[in-house]
N, CA, C and O of each residue as an XYZ file, in Angstrom:
512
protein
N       0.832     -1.181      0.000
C       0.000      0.000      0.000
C       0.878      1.247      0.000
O       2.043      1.145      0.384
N       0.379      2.446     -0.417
C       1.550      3.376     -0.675
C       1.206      4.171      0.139
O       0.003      3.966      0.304
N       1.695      5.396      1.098
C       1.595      5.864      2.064
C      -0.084      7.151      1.841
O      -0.926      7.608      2.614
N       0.163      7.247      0.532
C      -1.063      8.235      0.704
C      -2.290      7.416      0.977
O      -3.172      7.797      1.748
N      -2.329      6.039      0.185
C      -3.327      5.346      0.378
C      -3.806      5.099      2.109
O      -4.912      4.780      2.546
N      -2.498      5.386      2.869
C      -3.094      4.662      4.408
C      -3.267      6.056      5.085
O      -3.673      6.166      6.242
N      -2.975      6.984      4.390
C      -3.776      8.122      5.224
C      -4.757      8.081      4.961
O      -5.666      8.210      5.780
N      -4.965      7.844      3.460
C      -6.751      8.300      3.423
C      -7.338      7.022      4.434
O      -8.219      7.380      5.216
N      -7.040      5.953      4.476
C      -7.634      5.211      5.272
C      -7.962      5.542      6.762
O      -9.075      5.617      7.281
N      -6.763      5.718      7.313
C      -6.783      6.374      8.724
C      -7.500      7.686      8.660
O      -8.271      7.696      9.620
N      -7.566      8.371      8.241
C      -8.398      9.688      8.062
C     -10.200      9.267      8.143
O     -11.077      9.759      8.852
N     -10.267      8.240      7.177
C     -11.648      7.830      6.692
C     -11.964      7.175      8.164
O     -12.861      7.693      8.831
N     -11.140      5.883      8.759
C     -11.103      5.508     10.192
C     -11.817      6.789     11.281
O     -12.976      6.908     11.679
N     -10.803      7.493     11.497
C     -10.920      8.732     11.994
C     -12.498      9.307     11.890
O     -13.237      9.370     12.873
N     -12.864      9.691     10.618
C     -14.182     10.454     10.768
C     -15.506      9.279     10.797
O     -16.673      9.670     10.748
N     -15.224      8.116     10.864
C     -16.288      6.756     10.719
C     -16.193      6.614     12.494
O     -17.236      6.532     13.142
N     -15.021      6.598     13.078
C     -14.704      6.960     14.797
C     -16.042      7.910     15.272
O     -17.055      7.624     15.909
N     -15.596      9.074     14.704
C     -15.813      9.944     15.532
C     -17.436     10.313     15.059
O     -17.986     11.141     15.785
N     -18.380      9.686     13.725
C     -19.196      9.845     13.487
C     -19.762      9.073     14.058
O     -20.609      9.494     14.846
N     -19.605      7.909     13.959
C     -19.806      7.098     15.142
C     -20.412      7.491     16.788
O     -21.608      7.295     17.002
N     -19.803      7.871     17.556
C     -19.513      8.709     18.408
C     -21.104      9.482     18.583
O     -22.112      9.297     19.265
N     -20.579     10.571     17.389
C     -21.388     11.948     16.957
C     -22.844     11.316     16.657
O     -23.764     12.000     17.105
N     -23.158     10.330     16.095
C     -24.771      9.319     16.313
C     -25.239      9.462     17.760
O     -26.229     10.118     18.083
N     -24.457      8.804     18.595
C     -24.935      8.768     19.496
C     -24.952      9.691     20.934
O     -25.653      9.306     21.870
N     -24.243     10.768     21.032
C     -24.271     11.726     21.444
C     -24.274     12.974     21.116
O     -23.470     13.541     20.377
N     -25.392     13.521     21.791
C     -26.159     14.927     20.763
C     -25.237     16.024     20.700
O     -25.501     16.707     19.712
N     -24.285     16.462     21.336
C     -23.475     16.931     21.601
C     -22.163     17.243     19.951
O     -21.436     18.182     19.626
N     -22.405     16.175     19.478
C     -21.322     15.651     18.690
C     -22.301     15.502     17.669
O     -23.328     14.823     17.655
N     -21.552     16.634     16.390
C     -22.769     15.627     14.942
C     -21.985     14.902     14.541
O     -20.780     14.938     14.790
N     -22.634     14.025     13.762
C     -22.285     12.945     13.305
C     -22.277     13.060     11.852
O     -21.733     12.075     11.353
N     -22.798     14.146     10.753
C     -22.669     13.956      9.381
C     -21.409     15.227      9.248
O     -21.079     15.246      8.062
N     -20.894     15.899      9.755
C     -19.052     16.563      8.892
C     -18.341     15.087      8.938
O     -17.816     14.505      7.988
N     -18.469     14.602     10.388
C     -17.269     13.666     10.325
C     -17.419     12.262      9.109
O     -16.510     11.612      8.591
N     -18.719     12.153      8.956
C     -19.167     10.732      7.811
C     -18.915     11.272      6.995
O     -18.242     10.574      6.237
N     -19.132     12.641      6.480
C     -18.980     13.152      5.512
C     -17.474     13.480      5.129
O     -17.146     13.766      3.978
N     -16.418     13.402      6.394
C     -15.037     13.304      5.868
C     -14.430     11.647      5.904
O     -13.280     11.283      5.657
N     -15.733     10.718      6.335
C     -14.610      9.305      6.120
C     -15.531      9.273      4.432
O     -15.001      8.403      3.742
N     -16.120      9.624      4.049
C     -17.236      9.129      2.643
C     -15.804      9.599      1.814
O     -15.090      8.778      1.239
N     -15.549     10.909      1.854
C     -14.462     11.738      0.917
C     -13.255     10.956      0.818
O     -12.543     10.832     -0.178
N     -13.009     10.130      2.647
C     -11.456      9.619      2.628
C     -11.487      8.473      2.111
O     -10.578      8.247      1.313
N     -12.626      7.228      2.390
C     -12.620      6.406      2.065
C     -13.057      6.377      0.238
O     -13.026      5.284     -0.328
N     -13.359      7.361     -0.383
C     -13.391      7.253     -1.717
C     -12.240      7.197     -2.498
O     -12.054      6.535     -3.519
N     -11.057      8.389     -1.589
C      -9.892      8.505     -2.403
C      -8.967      7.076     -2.222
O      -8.208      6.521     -3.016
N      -9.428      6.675     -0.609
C      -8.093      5.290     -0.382
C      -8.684      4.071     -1.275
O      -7.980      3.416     -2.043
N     -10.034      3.860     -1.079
C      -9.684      1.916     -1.779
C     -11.474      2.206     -2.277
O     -12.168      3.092     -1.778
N     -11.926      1.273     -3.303
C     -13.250      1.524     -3.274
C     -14.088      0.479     -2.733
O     -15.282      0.721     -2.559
N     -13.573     -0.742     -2.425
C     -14.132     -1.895     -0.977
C     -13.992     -1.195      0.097
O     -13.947     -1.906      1.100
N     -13.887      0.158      0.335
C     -13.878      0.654      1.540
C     -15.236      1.785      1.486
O     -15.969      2.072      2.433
N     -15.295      2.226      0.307
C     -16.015      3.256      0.025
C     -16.903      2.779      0.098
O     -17.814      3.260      0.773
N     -17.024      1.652     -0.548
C     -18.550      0.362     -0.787
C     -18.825     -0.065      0.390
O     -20.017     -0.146      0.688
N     -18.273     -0.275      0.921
C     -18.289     -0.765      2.563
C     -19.459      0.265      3.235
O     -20.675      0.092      3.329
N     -18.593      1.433      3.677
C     -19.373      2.824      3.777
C     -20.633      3.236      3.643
O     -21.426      3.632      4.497
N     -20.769      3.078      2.254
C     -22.175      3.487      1.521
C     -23.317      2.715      2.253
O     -24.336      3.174      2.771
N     -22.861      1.350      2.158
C     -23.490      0.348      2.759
C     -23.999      0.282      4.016
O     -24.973     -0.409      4.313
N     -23.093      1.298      5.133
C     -23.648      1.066      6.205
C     -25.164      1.577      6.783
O     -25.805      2.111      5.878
N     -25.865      1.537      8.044
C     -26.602      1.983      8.539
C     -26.548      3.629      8.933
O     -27.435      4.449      8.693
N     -25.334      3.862      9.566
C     -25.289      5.015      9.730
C     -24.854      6.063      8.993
O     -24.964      7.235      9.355
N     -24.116      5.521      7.460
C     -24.618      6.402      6.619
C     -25.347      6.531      5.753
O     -25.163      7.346      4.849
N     -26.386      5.721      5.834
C     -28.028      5.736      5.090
C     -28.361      6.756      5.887
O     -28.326      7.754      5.166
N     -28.701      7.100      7.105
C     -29.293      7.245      8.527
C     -28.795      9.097      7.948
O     -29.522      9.942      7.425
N     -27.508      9.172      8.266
C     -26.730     11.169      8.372
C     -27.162     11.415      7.011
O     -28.050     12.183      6.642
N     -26.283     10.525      6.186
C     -25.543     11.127      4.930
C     -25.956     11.189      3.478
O     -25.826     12.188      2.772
N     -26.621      9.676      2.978
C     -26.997      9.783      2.174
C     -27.950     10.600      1.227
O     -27.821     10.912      0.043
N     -28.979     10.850      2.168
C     -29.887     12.297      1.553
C     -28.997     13.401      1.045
O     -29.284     14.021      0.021
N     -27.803     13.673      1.834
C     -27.145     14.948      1.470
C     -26.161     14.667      0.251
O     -25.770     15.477     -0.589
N     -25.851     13.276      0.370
C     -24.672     13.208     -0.542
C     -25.499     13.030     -2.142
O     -24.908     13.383     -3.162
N     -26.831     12.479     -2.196
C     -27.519     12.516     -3.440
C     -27.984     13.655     -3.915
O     -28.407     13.734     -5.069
N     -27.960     14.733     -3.038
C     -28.669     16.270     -3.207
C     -30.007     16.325     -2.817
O     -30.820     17.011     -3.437
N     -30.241     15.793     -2.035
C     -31.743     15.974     -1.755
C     -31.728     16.944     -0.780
O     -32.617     17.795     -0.810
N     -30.859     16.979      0.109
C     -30.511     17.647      1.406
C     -30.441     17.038      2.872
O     -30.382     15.809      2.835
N     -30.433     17.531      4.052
C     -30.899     17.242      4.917
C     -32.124     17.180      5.969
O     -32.860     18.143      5.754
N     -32.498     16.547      6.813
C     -33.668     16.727      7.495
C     -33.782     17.677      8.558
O     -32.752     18.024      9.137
N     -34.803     18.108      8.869
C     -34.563     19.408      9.451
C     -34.180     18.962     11.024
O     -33.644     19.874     11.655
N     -34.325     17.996     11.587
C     -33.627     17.397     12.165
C     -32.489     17.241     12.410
O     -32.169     17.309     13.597
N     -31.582     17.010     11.525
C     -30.121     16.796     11.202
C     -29.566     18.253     11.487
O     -28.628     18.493     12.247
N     -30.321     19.234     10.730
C     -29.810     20.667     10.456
C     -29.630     20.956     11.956
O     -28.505     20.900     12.454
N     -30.496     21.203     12.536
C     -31.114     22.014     14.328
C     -30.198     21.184     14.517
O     -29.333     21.953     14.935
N     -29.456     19.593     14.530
C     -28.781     19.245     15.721
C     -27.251     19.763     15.593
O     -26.580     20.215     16.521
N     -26.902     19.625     14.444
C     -25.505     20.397     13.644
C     -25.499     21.789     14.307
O     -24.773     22.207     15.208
N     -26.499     22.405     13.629
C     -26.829     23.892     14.054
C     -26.137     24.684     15.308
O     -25.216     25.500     15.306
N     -27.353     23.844     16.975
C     -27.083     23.822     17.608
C     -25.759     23.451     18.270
O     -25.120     24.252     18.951
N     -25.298     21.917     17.982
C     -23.842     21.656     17.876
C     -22.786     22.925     18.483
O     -22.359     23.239     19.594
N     -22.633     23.470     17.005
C     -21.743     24.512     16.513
C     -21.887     25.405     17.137
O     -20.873     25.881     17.648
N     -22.985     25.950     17.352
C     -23.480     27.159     18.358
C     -22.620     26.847     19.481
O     -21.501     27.329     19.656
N     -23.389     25.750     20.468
C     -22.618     25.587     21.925
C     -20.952     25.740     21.574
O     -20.347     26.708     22.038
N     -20.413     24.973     20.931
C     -19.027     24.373     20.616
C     -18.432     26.740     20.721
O     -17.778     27.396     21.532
N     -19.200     27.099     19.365
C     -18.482     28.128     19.550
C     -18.373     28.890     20.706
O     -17.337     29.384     21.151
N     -19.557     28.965     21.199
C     -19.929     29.640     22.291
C     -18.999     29.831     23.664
O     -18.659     30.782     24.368
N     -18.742     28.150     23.642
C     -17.459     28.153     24.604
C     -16.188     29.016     23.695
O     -16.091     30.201     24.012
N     -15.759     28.799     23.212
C     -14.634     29.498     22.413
C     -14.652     31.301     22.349
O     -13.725     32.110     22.327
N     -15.876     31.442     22.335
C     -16.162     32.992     22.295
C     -16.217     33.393     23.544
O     -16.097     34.618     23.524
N     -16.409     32.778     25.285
C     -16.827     33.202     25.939
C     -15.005     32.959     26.563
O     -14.501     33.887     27.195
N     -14.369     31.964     26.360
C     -13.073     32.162     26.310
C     -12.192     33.238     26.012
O     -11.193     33.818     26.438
N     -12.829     33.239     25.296
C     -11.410     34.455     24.066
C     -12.184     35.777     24.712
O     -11.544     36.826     24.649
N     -13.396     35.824     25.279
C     -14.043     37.313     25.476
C     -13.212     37.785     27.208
O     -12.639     38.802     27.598
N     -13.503     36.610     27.781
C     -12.964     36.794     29.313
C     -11.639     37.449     29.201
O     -11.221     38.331     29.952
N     -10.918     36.841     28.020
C      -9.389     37.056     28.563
C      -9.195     38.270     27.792
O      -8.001     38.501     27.604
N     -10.041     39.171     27.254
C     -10.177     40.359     26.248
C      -9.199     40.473     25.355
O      -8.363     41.374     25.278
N      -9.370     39.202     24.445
C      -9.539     38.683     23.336
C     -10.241     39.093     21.980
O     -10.564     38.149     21.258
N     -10.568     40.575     21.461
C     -11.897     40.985     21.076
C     -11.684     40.753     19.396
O     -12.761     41.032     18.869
N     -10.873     40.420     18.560
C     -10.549     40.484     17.382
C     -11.357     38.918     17.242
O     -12.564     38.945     17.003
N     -10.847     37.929     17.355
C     -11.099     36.644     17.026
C     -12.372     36.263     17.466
O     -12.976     35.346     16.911
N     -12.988     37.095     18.734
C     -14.543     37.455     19.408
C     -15.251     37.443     17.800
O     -15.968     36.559     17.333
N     -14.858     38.557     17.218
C     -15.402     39.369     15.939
C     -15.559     38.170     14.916
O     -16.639     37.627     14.680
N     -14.076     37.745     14.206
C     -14.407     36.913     13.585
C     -15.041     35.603     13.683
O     -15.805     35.166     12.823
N     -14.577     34.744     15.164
C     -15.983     33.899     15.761
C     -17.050     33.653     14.925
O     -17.307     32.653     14.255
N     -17.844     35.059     15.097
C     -18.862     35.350     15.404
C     -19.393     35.616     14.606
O     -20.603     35.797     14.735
N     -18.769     35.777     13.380
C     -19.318     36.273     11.621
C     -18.827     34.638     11.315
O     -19.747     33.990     10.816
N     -17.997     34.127     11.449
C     -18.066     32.405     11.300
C     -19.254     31.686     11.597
O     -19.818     30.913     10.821
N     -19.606     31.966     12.736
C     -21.076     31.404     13.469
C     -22.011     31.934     12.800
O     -23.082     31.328     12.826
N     -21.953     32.943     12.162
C     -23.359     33.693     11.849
C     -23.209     32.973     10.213
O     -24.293     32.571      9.791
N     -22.249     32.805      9.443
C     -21.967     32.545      8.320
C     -22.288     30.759      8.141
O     -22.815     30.290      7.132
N     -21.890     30.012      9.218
C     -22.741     28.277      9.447
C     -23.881     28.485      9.421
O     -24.576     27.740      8.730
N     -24.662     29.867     10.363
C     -26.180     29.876     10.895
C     -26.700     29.757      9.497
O     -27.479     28.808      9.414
N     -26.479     30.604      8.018
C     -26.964     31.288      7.049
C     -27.042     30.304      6.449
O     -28.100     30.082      5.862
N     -25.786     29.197      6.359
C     -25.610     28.397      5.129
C     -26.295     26.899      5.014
O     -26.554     26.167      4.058
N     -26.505     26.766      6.794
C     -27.432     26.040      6.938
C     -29.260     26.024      6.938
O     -30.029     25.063      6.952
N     -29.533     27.513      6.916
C     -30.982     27.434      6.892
C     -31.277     28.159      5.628
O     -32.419     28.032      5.187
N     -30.368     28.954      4.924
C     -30.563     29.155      3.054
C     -29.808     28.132      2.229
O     -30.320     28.368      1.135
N     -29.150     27.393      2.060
C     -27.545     26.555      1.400
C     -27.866     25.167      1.279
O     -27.739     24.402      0.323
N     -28.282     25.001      2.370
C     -28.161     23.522      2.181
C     -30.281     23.533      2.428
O     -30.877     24.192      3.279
N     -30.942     22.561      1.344
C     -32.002     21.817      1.354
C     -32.570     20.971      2.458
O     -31.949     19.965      2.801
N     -33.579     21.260      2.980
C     -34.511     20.385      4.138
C     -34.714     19.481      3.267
O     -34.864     19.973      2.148
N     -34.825     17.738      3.312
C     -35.627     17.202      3.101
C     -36.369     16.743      4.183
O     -36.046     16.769      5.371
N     -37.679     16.200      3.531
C     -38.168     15.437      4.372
C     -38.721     14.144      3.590
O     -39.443     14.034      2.599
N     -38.125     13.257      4.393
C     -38.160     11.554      4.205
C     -39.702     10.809      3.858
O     -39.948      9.813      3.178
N     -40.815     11.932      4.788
C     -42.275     11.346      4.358
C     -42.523     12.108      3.081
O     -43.666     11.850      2.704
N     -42.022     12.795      2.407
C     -42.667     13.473      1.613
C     -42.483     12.078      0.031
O     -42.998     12.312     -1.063
């Protein structure tokens, strides 16, 4: 195997880990990280990619998004939220220690996820 090939593997490992994970605790999403083993495991082997496709949990995050249909509004609010808390700590960090530049950009980052997720990316919904 040639060395780029076992990064993408370990990488793909890595976000199938941690999506993993991100399923089952709300805290943690679970479709960036599937969505970076789908990318890794495409470039390393394609019995890996096939593997992938195949599973439950990325029928479950990913597949709606990766065909273009979008996501469920479900999926969105938990990502959403996610990111919110995640930054939130980071902003309330960087604000205490008067920190105010990276406050700024933060915060046009956060506002720029908020936008792209509720204009950018497609709701589906699965009963429709």
């Amino acid at each position: 195997m040639k060395i780029k090939q076992i990064f993408w593997i370990m990488l793909g490992l890595v976000g199938i880990g941690l999506g993993a994970v991100g399923a089952v605790l709300p805290l943690l999403p679970a479709f960036p990280f599937l969505l970076l083993a789908a990318f890794s495991f495409a470039k390393s082997s394609k019995k890996l990619n096939d593997w992938l496709v195949n599973t439950k949990l990325y029928k479950k995050n990913l597949e709606s998004y990766v065909q273009g249909k979008g996501m469920t509004r479900k999926t969105k609010i938990r990502v959403m939220i996610t990111v919110t808390i995640l930054m939130t700590i980071g902003f309330t960090i960087m604000f205490v220690k008067m920190i105010y530049i990276p406050c700024i950009i933060l915060g046009c980052v956060w506002l720029f996820h908020i936008l792209y997720f509720i204009f950018g990316v497609k709701t589906y919904d699965p009963q429709a």
